[in-house]
C-alpha positions as a Markdown table, in Angstrom:
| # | Residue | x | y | z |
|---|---|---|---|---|
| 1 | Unk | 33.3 | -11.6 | 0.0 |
| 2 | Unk | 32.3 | -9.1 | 2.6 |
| 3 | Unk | 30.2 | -10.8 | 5.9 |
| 4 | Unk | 26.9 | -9.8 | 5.7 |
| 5 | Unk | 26.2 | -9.9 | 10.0 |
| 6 | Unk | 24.3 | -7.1 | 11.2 |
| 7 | Unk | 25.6 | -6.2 | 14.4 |
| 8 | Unk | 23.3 | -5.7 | 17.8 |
| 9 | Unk | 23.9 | -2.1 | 17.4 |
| 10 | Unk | 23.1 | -1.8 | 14.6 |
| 11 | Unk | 19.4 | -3.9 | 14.2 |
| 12 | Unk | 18.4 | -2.5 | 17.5 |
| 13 | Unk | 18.7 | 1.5 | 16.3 |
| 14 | Unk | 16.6 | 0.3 | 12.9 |
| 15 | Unk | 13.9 | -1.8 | 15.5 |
| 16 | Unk | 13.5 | 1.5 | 17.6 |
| 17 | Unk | 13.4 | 3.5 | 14.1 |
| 18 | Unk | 10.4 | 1.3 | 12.7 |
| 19 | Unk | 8.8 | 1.3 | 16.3 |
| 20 | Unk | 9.2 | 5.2 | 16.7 |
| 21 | Unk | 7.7 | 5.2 | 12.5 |
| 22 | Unk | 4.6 | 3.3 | 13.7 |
| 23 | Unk | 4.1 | 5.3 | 16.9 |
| 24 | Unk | 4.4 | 8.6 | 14.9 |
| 25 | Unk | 1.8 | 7.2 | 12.2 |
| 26 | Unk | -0.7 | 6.4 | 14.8 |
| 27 | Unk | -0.3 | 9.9 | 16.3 |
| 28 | Unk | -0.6 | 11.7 | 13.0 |
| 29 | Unk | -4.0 | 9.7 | 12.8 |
| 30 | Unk | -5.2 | 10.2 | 16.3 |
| 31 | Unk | -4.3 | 13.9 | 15.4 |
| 32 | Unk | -6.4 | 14.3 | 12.4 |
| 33 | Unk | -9.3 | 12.3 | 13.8 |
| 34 | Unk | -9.4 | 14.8 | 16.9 |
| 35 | Unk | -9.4 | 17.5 | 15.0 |
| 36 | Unk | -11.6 | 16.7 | 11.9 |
| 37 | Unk | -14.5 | 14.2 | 13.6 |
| 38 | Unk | -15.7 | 16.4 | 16.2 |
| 39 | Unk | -15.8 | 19.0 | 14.0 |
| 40 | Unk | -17.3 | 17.7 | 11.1 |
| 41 | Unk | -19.6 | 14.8 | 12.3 |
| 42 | Unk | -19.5 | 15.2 | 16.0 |
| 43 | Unk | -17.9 | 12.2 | 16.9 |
| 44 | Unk | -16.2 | 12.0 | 20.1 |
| 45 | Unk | -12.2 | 12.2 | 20.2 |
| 46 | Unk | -10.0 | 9.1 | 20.2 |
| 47 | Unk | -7.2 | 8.1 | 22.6 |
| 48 | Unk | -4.0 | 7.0 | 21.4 |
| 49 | Unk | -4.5 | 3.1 | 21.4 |
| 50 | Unk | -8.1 | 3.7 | 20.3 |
| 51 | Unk | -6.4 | 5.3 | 16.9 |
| 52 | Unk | -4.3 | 1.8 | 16.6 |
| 53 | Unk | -6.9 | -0.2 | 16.7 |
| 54 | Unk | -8.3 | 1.8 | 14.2 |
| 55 | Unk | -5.4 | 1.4 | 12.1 |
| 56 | Unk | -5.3 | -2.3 | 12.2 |
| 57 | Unk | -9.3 | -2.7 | 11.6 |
| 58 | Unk | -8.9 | -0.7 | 8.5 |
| 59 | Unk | -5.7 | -2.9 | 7.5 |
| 60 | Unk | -7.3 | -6.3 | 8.6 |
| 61 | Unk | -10.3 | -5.0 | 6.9 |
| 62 | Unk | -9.4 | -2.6 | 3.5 |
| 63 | Unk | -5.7 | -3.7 | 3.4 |
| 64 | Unk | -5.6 | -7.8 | 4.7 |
| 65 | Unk | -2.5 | -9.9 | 5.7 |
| 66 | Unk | -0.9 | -11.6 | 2.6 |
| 67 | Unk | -0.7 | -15.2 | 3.0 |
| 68 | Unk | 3.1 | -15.2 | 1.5 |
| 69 | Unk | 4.6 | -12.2 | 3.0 |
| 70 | Unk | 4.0 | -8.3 | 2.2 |
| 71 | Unk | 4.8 | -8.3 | -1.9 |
| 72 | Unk | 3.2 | -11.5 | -3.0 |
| 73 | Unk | 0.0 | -10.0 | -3.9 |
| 74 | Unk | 1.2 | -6.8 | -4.9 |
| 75 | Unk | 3.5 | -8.6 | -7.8 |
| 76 | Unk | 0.3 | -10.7 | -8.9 |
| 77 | Unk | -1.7 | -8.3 | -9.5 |
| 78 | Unk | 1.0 | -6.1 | -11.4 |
| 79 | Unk | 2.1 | -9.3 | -13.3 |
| 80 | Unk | -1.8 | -9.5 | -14.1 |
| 81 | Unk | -2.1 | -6.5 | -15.1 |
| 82 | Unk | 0.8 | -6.8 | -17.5 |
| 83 | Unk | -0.2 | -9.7 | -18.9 |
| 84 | Unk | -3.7 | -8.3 | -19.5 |
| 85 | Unk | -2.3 | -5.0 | -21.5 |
| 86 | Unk | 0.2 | -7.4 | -23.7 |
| 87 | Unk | -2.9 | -9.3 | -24.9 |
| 88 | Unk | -4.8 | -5.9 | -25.4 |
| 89 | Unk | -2.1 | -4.3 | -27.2 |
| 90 | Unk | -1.6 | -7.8 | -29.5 |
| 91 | Unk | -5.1 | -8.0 | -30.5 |
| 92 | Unk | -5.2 | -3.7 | -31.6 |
| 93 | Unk | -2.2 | -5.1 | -33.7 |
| 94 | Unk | -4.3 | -7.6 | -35.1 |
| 95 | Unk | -7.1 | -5.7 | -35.6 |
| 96 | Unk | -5.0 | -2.6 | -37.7 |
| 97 | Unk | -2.5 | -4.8 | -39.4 |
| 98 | Unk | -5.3 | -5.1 | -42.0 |
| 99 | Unk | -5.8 | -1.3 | -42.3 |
| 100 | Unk | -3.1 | 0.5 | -44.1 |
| 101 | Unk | -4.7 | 3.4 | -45.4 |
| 102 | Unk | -6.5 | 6.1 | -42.6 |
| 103 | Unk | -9.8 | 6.8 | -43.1 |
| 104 | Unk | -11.5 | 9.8 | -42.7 |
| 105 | Unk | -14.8 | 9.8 | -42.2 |
């Protein structure tokens, strides 16, 4: 079986990938927000750590922090959901295993 260690190298060129990710998201948003908000509301413009905080208020409050790790709540509510369109779709079967013949009305 092959050895599954990641080597220093490696995990520090995908820590500085994330890190440069997250730097270029916030300056995408700081971008947008200095050039549609002044514009369009008059707000004043934003500074680069201004946009991150921005970014996590909207995550702390739209998004939140899963108590079990990132796909925890994403798989409940997909595996409610699921469940929730099998019962749907056994009671339409139900319902129009008594009608054979179409109706038109």
């Amino acid at each position: 079986m092959r050895n599954r260690k990641m080597n220093p190298g490696k995990f520090i060129l995908i820590a500085l990938f994330g890190l440069g990710m997250i730097v270029l998201f916030i300056f995408v948003v700081m971008s947008l927000w200095n050039w549609l908000m002044p514009l369009i509301f008059g707000i004043s413009i934003i500074t680069f750590w201004q946009a991150a905080g921005l970014l996590l208020l909207s995550r702390i409050l739209f998004g939140g922090f899963p108590p079990g790790g990132k796909g925890n709540r994403h798989h409940s509510k997909k595996d409610y959901w699921k469940k929730r369109m099998e019962e749907r779709c056994r009671e339409n079967k139900e319902e129009n295993s008594g009608n054979t013949a179409l109706q038109v009305g």
